[in-house]
C-alpha positions in Angstrom: 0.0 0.0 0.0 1.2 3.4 -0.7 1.0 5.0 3.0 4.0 3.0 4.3 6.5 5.3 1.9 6.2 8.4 4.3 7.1 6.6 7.6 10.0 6.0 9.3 11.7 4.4 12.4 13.8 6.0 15.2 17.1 4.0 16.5 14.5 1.8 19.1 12.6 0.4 16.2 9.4 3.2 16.9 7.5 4.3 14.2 7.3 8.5 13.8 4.7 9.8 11.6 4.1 13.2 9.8 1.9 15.5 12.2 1.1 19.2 12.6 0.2 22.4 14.5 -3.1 21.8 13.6 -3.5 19.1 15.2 -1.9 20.3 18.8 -5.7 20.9 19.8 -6.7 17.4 19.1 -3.3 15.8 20.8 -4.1 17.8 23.8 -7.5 16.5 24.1 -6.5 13.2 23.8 -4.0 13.2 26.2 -6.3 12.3 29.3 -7.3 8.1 29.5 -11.0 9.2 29.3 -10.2 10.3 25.5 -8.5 6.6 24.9 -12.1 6.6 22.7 -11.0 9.1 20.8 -7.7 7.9 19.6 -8.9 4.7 18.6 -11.3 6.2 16.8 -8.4 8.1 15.0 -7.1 5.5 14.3 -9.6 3.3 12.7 -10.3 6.1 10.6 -6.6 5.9 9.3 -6.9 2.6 8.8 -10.2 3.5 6.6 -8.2 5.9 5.0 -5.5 3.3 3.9 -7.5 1.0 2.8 -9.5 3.4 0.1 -6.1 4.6 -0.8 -5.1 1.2 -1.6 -8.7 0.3 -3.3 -8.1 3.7 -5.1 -4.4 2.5 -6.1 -5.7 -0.4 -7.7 -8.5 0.9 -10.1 -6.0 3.8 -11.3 -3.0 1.2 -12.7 -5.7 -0.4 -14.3 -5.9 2.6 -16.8 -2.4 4.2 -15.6 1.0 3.4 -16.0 1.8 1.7 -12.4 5.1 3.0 -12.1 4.0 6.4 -13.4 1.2 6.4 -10.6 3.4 6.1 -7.9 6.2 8.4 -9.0 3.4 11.3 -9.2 2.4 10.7 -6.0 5.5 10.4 -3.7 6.6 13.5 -6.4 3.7 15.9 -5.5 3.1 14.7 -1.8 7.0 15.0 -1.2 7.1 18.4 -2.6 4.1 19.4 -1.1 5.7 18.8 2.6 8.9 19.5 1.4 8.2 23.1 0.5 5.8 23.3 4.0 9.2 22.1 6.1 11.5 25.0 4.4 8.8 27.9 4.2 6.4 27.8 7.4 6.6 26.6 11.0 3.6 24.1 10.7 5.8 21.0 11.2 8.6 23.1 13.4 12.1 24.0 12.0 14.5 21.6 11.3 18.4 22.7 11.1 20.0 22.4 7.5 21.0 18.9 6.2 24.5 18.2 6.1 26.1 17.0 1.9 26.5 13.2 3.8 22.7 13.4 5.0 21.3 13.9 1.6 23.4 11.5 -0.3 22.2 8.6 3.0 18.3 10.3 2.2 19.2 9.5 -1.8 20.4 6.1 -1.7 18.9 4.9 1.6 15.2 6.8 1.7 14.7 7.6 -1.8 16.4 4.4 -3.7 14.8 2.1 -1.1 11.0 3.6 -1.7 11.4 3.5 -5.2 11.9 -0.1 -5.6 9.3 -0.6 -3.2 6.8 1.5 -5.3 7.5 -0.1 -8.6 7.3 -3.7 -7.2 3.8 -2.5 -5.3 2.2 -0.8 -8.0 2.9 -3.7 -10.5 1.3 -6.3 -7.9 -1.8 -4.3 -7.7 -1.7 -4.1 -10.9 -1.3 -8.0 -11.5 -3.4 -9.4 -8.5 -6.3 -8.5 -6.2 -5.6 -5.2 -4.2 -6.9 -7.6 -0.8 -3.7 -9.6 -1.4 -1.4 -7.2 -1.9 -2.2 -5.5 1.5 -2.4 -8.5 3.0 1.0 -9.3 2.0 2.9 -5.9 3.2 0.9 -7.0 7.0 3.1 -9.4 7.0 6.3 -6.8 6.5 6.8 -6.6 10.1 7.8 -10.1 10.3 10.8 -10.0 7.9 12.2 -7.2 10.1 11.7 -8.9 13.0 13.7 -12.1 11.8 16.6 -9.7 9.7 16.7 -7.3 13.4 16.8 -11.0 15.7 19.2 -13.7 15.2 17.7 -17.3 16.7 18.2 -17.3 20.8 17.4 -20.0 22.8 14.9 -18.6 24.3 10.8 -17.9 24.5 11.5 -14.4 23.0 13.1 -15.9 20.1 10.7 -19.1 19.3 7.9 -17.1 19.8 9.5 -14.7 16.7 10.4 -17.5 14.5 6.8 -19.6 15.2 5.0 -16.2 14.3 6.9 -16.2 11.2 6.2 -19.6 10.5 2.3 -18.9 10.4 3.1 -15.5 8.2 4.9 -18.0 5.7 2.1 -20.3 6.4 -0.3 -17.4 4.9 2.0 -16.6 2.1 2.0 -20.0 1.1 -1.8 -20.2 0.9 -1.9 -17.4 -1.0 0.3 -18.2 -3.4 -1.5 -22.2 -3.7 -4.2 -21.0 -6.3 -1.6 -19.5 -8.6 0.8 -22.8 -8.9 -2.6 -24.9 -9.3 -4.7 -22.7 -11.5 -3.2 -20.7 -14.6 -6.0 -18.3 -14.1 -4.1 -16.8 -11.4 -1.3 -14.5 -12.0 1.7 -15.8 -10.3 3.5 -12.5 -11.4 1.2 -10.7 -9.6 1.4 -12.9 -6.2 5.4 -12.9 -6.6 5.2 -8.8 -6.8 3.0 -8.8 -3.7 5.6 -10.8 -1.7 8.8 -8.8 -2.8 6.5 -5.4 -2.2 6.3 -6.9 1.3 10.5 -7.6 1.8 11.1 -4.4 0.1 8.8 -2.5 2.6 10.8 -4.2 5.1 13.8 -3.1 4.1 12.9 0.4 3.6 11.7 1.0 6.9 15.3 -1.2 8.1 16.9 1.5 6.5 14.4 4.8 7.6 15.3 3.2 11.2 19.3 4.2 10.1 18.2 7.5 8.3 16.3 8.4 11.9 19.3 8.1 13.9 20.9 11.4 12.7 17.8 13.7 10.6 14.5 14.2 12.2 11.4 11.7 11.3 9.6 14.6 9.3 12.4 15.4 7.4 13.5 11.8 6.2 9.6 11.3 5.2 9.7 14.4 3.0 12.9 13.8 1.3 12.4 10.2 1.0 9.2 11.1 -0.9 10.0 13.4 -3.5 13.7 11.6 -4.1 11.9 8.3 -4.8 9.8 10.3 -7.1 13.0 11.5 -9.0 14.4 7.9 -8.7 11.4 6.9 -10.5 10.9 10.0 -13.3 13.0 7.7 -15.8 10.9 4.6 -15.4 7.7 6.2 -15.6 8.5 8.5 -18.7 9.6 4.9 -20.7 6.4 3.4 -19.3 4.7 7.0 -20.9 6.5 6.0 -24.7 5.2 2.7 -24.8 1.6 3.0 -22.9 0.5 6.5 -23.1 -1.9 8.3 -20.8 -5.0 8.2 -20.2 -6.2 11.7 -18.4 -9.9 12.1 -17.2 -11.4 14.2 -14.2 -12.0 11.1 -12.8 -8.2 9.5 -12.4 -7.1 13.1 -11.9 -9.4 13.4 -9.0 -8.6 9.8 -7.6 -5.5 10.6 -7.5 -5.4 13.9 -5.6 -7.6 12.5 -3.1 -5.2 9.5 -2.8 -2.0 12.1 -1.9 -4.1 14.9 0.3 -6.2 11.7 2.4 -4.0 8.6 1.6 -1.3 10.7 2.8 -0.7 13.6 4.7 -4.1 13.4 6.6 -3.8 9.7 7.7 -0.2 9.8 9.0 -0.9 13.4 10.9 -3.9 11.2 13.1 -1.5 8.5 13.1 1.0 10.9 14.5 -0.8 12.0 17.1 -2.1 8.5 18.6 1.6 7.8 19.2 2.4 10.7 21.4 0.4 9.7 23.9 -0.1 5.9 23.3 3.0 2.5 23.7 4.1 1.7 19.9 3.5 -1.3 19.9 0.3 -0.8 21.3 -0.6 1.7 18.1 0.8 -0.4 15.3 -1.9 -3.3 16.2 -4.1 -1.4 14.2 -1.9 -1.8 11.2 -2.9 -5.5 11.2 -6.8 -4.0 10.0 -5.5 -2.5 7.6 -6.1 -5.7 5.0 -9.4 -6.0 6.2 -10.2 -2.6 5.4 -8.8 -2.6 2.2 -10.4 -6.3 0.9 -13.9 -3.9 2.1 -12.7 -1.6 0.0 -11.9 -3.8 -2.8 -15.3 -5.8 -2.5 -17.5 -2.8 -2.7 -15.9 -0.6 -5.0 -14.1 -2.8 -7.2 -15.9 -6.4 -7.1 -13.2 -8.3 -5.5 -14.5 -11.5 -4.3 -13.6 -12.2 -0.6 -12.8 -16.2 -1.3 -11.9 -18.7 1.4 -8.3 -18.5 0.6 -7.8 -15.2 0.9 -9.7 -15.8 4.8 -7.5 -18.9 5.2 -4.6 -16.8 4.6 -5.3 -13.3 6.7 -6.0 -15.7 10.0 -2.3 -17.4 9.7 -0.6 -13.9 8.5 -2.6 -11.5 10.6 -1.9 -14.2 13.7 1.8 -14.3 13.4 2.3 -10.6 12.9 0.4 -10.1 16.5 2.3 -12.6 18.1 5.1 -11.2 16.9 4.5 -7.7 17.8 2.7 -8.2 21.4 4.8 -7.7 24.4 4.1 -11.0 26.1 6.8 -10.1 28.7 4.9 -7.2 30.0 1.8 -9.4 29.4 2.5 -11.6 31.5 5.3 -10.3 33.6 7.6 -13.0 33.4 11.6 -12.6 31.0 10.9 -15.0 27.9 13.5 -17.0 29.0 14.4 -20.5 29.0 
């Protein structure tokens, strides 16, 4: 899905998200446990968000040059918060980037998000939009297993057993496609290497965050990745052409104002006054929003596989994330 390109992860592994002034009247509101209500609410609305964008992804590269879909969106959306970093004090100011800070933002946060956006947009263009979000929810795992050597301890097997049932899901996923040729196993192998190559660019926005602030990495890593991907999308222009209507014109400014900016600055705000790891459990809706999405607006059929396979992925990724320590104070320890 294209909301994970404007995130990134401090040194601890934490997820900071855009936010904004105008939201310093909401975050004090919630602040309080009384207003715990109101922050989930945030944040199922975020993940309602995500999921249209997705939906809305998927019906544009039907008619649009994938490549060329994402490029203009990370372009304009990157610019757009680019421009609002350097000439106002809605996201605070930042001190000026060093020459060794952009070249890690060009190669690290730009390179990285471009791969990722041309191997995502071709898998929602090849295969069911449901499938491909269901396939970056299991992201969180490959990190956990590239971050986490084997231990022997709890800790560790519980890791490696969650990943086991994410595999588990991928596998089911990818069963139709290797028995039935009308599947598109192109389109099931793009949704799996969208999913490692999410995973490695938010291992490498965790590097970026060590040394430039959160806001600033998300910005730049957005309109670089768009650069990154202007020579791509003007070959895919030559050969395909372009379709423009007020339709996919309007599809797609929705997708970079409400898939974007307007998502991550609720998300944003949940995570100054609630645990991490206590936020990013709602990521895990995020497939079922988008296979709601997909059904209704698209047709997508909701099939058994595709429930066979968010139990076992959707399962590991929360056992994977919880904090069973804390749950049930004792070390996960042999």
């Amino acid at each position: 899905m294209i909301h994970a390109q404007k995130l990134n992860f401090n040194g601890r592994g934490s997820i900071n998200f855009i936010g904004n002034r105008a939201l310093q009247r909401f975050t004090r509101r919630v602040s309080s446990n009384k207003n715990h209500p109101l922050i989930a609410g945030s944040l199922l609305l975020v993940v309602l968000l995500w999921g249209g964008n997705n939906a809305g992804t998927k019906w544009l590269v039907h008619e649009w040059p994938p490549v060329f879909t994402g490029m203009t969106r990370f372009l304009f959306a990157g610019l757009l918060l680019f421009l609002i970093l350097r000439f106002t004090p809605l996201l605070g100011r930042f001190p000026a980037l060093s020459p060794d800070q952009r070249r890690q933002l060009w190669l690290r946060g730009g390179l990285g998000l471009a791969a990722y956006t041309i191997v995502f947009c071709w898998a929602l263009r090849l295969t069911a939009a449901s499938h491909v979000a269901l396939y970056i929810g299991a992201s969180p795992i490959w990190a956990l297993l590239v971050e986490q050597r084997p231990q022997k301890n709890w800790g560790s097997l519980r890791r490696y057993g969650a990943a086991l049932l994410a595999v588990s899901g991928v596998l089911v996923l990818f069963w139709p496609a290797l028995q039935n040729s009308s599947f598109n196993l192109a389109g099931e192998c793009c949704g799996l290497g969208s999913s490692l190559l999410w995973a490695n660019y938010n291992h490498q926005s965790r590097i970026l965050a060590r040394t430039i602030h959160g806001v600033e990495v998300a910005a730049n890593a957005m309109w670089m990745s768009g650069v990154w991907l202007l020579p791509v999308a003007a070959v895919e222009l030559y050969q395909r052409g372009l379709h423009l209507d007020a339709s996919h014109v309007g599809i797609q400014t929705l997708a970079i104002l409400f898939g974007g900016v307007v998502p991550y600055a609720l998300w944003n705000s949940a995570l100054r006054h609630w645990q991490t790891s206590r936020v990013m459990l709602f990521n895990n809706f995020i497939p079922i929003s988008t296979t709601v999405w997909a059904h209704y607006a698209l047709g997508e059929p909701i099939t058994p596989t595709f429930c066979t396979a968010m139990v076992l992925i959707v399962a590991g990724v929360a056992i994977g994330q919880l904090d069973w320590a804390r749950i049930f104070k004792e070390p996960e320890s042999f």
